[in-house]
VOVO-849282 format. One record per residue (C-alpha): residue in one letter; x, y, z. Coordinates in steps of 0.1 Angstrom, whole numbers, plus 5000, padded with zeros to 4 digits. Example, Ala and Ser with C-alpha at 12.3 -4.5 7.8 and 13.67 -1.06 7.14 Angstrom:
% residues 2
A512349555078
S513749895071
This chain:
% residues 404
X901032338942
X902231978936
X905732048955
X903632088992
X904131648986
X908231658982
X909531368959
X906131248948
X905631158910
X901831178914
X900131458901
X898031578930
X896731918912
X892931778912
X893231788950
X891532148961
X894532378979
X892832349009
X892632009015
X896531989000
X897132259029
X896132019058
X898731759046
X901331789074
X897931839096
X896931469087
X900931359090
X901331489123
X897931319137
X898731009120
X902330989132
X901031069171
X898630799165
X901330549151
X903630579179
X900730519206
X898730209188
X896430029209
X894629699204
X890829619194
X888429749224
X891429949240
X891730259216
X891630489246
X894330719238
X893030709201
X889530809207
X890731099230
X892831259204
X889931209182
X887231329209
X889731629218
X890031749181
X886231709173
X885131899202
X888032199193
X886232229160
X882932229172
X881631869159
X878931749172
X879731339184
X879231089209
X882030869225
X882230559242
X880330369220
X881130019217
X883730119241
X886330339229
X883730379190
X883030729183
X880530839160
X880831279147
X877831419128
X878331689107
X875031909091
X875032019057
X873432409053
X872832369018
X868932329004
X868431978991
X867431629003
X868131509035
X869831269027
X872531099057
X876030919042
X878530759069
X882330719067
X884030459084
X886930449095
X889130189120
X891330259147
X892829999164
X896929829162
X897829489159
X899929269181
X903229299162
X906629439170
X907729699146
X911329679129
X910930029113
X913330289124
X911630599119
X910930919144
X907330779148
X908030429157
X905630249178
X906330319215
X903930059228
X905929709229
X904629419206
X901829659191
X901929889159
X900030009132
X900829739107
X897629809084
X897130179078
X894630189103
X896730509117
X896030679085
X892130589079
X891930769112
X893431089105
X891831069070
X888531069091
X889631349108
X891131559081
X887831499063
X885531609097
X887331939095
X886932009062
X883331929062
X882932109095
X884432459079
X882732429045
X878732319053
X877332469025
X878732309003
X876532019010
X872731899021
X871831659047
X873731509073
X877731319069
X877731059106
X881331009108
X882030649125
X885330559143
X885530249148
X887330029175
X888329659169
X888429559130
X891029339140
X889629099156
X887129049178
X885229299154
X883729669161
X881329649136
X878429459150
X878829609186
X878629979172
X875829869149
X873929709178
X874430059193
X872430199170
X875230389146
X873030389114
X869930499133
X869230849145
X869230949117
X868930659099
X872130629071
X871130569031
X874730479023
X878030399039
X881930449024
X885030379035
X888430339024
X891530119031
X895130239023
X896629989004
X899829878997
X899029618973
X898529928948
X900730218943
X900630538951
X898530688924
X895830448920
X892030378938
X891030018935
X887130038935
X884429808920
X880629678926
X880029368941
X882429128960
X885529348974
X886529099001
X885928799012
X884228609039
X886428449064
X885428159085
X887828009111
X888327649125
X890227509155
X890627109151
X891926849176
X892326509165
X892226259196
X894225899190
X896225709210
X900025709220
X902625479219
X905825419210
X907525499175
X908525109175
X905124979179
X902425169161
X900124889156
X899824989197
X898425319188
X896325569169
X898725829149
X897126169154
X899826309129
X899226099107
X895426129109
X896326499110
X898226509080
X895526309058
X893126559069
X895326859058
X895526699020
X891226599021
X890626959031
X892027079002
X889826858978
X886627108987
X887927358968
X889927118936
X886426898940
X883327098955
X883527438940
X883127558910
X886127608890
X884427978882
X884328048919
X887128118941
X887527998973
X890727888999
X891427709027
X894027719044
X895427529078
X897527769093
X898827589126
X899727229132
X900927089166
X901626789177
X903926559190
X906626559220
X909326339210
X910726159177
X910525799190
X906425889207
X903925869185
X901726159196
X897526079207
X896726459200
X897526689169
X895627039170
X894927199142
X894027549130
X892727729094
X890827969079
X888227939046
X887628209023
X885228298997
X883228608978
X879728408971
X877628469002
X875528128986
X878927959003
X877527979038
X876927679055
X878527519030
X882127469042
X881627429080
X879527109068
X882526969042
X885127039069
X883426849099
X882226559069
X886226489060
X887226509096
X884926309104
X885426039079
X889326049080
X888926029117
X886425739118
X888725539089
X891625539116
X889625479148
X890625819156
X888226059175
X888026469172
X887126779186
X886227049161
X885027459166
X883827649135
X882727999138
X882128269107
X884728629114
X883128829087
X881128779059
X882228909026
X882529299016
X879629348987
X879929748974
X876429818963
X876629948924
X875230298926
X877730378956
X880430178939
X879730378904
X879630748927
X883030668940
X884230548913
X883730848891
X885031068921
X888330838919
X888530958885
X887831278893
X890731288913
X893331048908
X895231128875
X898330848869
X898730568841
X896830338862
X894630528874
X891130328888
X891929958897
X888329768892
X889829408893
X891529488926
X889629188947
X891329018980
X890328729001
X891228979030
X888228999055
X887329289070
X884329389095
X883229689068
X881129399056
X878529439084
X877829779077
X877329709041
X874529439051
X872629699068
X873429979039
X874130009005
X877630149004
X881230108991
X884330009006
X887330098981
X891630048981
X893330378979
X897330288966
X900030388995
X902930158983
X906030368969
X908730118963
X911130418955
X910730508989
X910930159003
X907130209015
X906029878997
X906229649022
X902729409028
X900329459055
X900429329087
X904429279080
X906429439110
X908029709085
X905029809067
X904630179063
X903030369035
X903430679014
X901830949034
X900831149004
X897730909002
X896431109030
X895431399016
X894031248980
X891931029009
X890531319023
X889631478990
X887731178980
X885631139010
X885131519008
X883631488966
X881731168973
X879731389005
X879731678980
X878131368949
X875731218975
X874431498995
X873231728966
């Protein structure tokens, strides 16, 4: 039964024959929807191959929501509590070139699937079927959600404003992310902070020109610029507790025109990171405090926008515990179940776990024998597309836990 995954050392035996038989079903969808990826808010051709297969099986779902969102409900026929558990899943690309040179290569110039997303969707799907041909096997009601956007601007608000969790009303949320920061083999899962919050900050710092010669004539914005780069850093060294983690990080600096000018404007742009939701408010008020100071020290004046992405990812205990012991259920290699598996990644998940208890968890895809290891968002990532169908199997067992 293992050999229908050629060349894997994983022992997939606990996955049920059924679910191992819709393998080259969930490569085949997930290969189509790698070569055609689409940006956040323009999923189109995504959500009709997801619409399309739905409606061919008989799943009850509604489309358009959030604009290319989809959310599938599936009814349990077995007696027990009615109980109503979501799955989310994202769908759209990002705006990178891929340098892979495989049959399934992106088609779509300057966008690909650089973070799995192509396989959390057919995951969703492979899971919709299953639950759609074996209902008894469970109570209550599964709400499938596919959602548009992670990416940026973020899908997750918009489909919850759309009323998602309502209708019925959802007790508890999951959702996975392939993961190539853990191999093949392995399900990083744990309560509390997952992920982190990410907050973003656009910076310009407004001096005064002049010429490289005569700088008493002027206001240096890179040097201004450059002071503030080294203060920001003393919020974490200096604010936080050492116990905490935190990071900030300016990732763009411009400025200047010429090497004899001193340049009057420097923009600058960075992110902050942290689990502790105690943390907000906090660093939006120590950035603009040391911009402010270094600014007003050189006669310099600024321009600063601060805005919060996502907040962080908190898996609720219980949900975190049920999909944990499904993990183990399932997953049977020397590593096993990851729990100190924690990112400063952001993702938009963390909405939906603000308005449920639920549990977002890492399911290993990187197989350096097969040279699938490379990092997210890196214009040759890929993963081991054996993950699919141990995905779909622990999707299925946590409906089967939760919905008894």
């Amino acid at each position: 039964m293992v050999s229908t995954f050629p060349n894997s050392s994983v022992d997939l035996s606990r996955v049920r024959l059924e679910i191992r038989s819709l393998q080259p079903q969930l490569v085949e969808w997930r290969r189509r929807l790698h070569q055609k990826p689409e940006l956040g808010f323009k999923e189109k051709i995504t959500a009709e191959l997801v619409s399309s297969r739905l409606q061919a099986w008989g799943i009850e779902h509604e489309t358009g929501i959030a604009q290319t969102g989809i959310v599938a409900t599936i009814k349990g026929s077995k007696p027990g509590a009615e109980k109503v558990l979501a799955i989310r899943a994202d769908m759209d690309a990002l705006p990178i070139q891929e340098l892979n040179e495989v049959p399934y290569k992106s088609q779509h110039d300057g966008v690909m699937h650089a973070c799995g997303h192509d396989g959390h969707t057919a995951i969703a799907l492979g899971t919709a079927y299953y639950l759609q041909q074996h209902r008894h096997n469970f109570s209550g009601t599964v709400k499938i959600i596919f959602q548009p956007a992670e990416e940026g601007p973020g899908g997750a608000q918009p489909m919850i404003a759309a009323g998602v969790l309502k209708n019925p009303d959802v007790d508890a949320i999951i959702g996975l992310h392939l993961w190539n920061n853990l191999p093949l083999g392995t399900v990083g899962v744990r309560a509390g902070a997952l992920m982190a919050s990410v907050e973003c900050f656009n910076c310009t710092i407004l001096g005064k020109g002049g010429h490289g010669a005569m700088p008493h004539q002027t206001i240096d914005s890179i040097v201004v610029a450059a002071q503030i780069v080294n203060a920001l850093q003393t919020i974490v060294a200096r604010n936080v507790n050492p116990i905490d983690s935190a990071v900030v990080t300016v990732g763009e600096l411009h400025a200047g025109t010429k090497l004899n000018i001193i340049a009057d404007k420097a923009r600058m742009s960075g992110t902050i990171r942290y689990f502790k939701p105690d943390f907000k408010g906090f660093f939006n008020q120590r950035v603009e405090q040391i911009i402010a100071g270094v600014c007003q020290s050189h006669g310099a004046k600024y321009d600063l926008e601060y805005w919060s992405l996502y907040p962080p990812v908190i898996n609720d205990a219980d949900i975190a515990a049920l999909v944990r012991s499904v993990a183990e259920e399932v997953i049977e290699t020397p590593m096993g179940i990851v729990p100190e598996c924690q990112t400063m990644g952001g993702e938009d998940m963390s909405f939906f776990l603000q308005e449920v208890p639920g549990c977002y968890f890492f399911l290993g895809s990187a197989n350096p024998e097969k040279n699938l290891a490379y990092p997210h968002h890196h214009p040759r990532f890929d993963f081991d597309e054996t993950a699919l169908a141990m995905g779909v199997e622990i999707f299925v067992r946590s409906v089967e836990k939760f919905l008894t």
